[in-house]
MIVEXLO-788733 format. One record per residue (C-alpha): residue number from 1; residue in one letter; x, y, z. Coordinates in steps of 0.001 Angstrom, whole numbers, plus 500000, padded with zeros to 6 digits. Layout:
<NUM; "A"; <X; Y; Z>>
...
END
This chain:
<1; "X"; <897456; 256189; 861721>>
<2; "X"; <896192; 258289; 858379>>
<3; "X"; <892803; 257510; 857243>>
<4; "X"; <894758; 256582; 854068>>
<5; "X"; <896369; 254044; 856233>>
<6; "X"; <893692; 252834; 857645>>
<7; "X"; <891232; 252995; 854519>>
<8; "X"; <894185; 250518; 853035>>
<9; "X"; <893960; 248478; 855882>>
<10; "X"; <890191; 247761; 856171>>
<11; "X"; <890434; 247064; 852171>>
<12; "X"; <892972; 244901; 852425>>
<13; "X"; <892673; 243083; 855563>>
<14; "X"; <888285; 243097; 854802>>
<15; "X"; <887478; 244578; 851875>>
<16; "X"; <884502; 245487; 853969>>
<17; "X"; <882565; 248926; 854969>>
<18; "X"; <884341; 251372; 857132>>
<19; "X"; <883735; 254867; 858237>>
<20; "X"; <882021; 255897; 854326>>
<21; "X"; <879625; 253257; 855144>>
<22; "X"; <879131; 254486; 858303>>
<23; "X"; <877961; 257910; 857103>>
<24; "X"; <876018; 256420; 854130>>
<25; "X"; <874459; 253635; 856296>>
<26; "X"; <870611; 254674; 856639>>
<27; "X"; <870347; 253256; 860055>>
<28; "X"; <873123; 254910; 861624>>
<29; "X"; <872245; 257533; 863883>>
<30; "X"; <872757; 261555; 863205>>
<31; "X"; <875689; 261482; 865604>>
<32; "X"; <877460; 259053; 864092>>
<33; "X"; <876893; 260068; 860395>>
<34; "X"; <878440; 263571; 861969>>
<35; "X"; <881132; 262115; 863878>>
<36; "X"; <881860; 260133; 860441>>
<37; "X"; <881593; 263378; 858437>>
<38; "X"; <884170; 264731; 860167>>
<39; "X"; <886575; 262076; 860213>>
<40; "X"; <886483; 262341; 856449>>
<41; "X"; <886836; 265562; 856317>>
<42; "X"; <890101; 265558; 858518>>
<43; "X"; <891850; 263913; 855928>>
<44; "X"; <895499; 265165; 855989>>
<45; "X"; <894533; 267672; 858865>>
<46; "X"; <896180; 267969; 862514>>
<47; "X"; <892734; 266909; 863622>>
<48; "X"; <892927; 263336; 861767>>
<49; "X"; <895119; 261869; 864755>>
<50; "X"; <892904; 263301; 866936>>
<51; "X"; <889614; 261707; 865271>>
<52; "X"; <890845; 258425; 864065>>
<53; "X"; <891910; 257793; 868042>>
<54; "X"; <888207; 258671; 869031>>
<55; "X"; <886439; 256305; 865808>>
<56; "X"; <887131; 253255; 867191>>
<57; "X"; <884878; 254289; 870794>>
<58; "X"; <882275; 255749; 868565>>
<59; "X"; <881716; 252312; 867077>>
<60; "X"; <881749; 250672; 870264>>
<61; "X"; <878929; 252733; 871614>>
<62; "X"; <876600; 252600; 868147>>
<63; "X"; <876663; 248565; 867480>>
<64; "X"; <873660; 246915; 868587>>
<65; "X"; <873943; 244073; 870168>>
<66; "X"; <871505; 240901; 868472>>
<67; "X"; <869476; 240723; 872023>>
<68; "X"; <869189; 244709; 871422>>
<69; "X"; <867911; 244664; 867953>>
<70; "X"; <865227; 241834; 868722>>
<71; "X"; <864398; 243711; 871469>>
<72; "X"; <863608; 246872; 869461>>
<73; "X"; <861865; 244920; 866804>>
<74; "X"; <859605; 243330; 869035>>
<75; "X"; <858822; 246911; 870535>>
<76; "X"; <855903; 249091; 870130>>
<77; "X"; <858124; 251451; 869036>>
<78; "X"; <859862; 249723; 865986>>
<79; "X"; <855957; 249183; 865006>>
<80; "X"; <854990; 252965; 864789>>
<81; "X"; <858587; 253407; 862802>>
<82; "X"; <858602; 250551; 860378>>
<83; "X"; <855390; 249551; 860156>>
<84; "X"; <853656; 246130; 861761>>
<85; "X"; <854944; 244063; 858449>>
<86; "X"; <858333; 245597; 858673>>
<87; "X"; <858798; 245414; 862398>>
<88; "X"; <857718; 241432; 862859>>
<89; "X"; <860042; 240826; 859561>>
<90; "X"; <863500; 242429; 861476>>
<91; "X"; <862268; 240544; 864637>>
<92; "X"; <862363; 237014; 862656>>
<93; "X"; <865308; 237920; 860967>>
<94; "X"; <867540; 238860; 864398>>
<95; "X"; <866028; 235960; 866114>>
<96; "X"; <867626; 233902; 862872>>
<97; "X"; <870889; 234788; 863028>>
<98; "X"; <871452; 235173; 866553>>
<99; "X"; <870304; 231773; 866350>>
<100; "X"; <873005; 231234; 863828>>
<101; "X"; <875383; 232745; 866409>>
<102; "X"; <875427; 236667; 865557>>
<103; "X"; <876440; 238892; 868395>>
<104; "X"; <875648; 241881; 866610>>
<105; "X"; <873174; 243056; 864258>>
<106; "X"; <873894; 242532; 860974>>
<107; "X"; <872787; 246544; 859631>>
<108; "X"; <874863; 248113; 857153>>
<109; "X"; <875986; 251057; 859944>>
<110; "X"; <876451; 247834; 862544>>
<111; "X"; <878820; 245811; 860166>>
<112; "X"; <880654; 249019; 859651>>
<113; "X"; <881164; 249611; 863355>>
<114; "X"; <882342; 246011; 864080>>
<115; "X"; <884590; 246197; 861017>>
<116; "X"; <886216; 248870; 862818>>
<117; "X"; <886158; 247281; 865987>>
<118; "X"; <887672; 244345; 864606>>
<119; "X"; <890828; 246957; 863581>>
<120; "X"; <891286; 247983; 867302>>
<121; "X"; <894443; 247367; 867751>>
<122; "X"; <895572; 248458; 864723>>
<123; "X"; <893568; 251906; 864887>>
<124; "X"; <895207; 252298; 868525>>
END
């Protein structure tokens, strides 16, 4: 499938955020914003097959799960990153909608990785 294809696919069957979003996404990691990168990049390239087969792991392995994210956010950790305020308001926010049934956090870079997990079998 072309990215063409597949950018046509995710706007028509979604009209949600895709691979762009993953690389403009502030919380998505380095690797994926590279790994995005280059998937745009490919466009109309022999590697495009190649990377489009690959994109739909690469979101598999950067959502976070809900239990994930609250665990983060109630972690010393996410305190030194995003500040006390910051950290306890993510932690009361993923406890909300996981209580509202969310599986996944609800990030820009996470919605654009389930959006293409959603396309799976399309993509594959």
């Amino acid at each position: 499938m072309t990215h063409t294809r597949l950018t046509q696919l995710v706007q028509a069957l979604l009209d949600a955020p895709t691979v762009q979003a993953l690389l403009d996404a502030p919380t998505s990691n380095e690797t994926v914003k590279e790994f995005a990168q280059s998937w745009i990049n490919a466009e109309g390239t022999p590697k495009q097959e190649e990377l489009t087969k690959q994109l739909v792991s690469v979101a598999e392995q950067n959502i976070a799960l809900i239990d994930e994210t609250i665990g983060f956010a109630g972690s010393e950790l996410a305190t030194q990153i995003l500040g006390a305020e910051s950290a306890a308001n993510l932690l009361q926010h993923a406890k909300d909608i996981k209580a509202e049934g969310a599986k996944f956090c609800d990030c820009d870079a996470c919605v654009a990785a389930k959006n293409i997990i959603d396309l799976k079998a399309e993509i594959e």
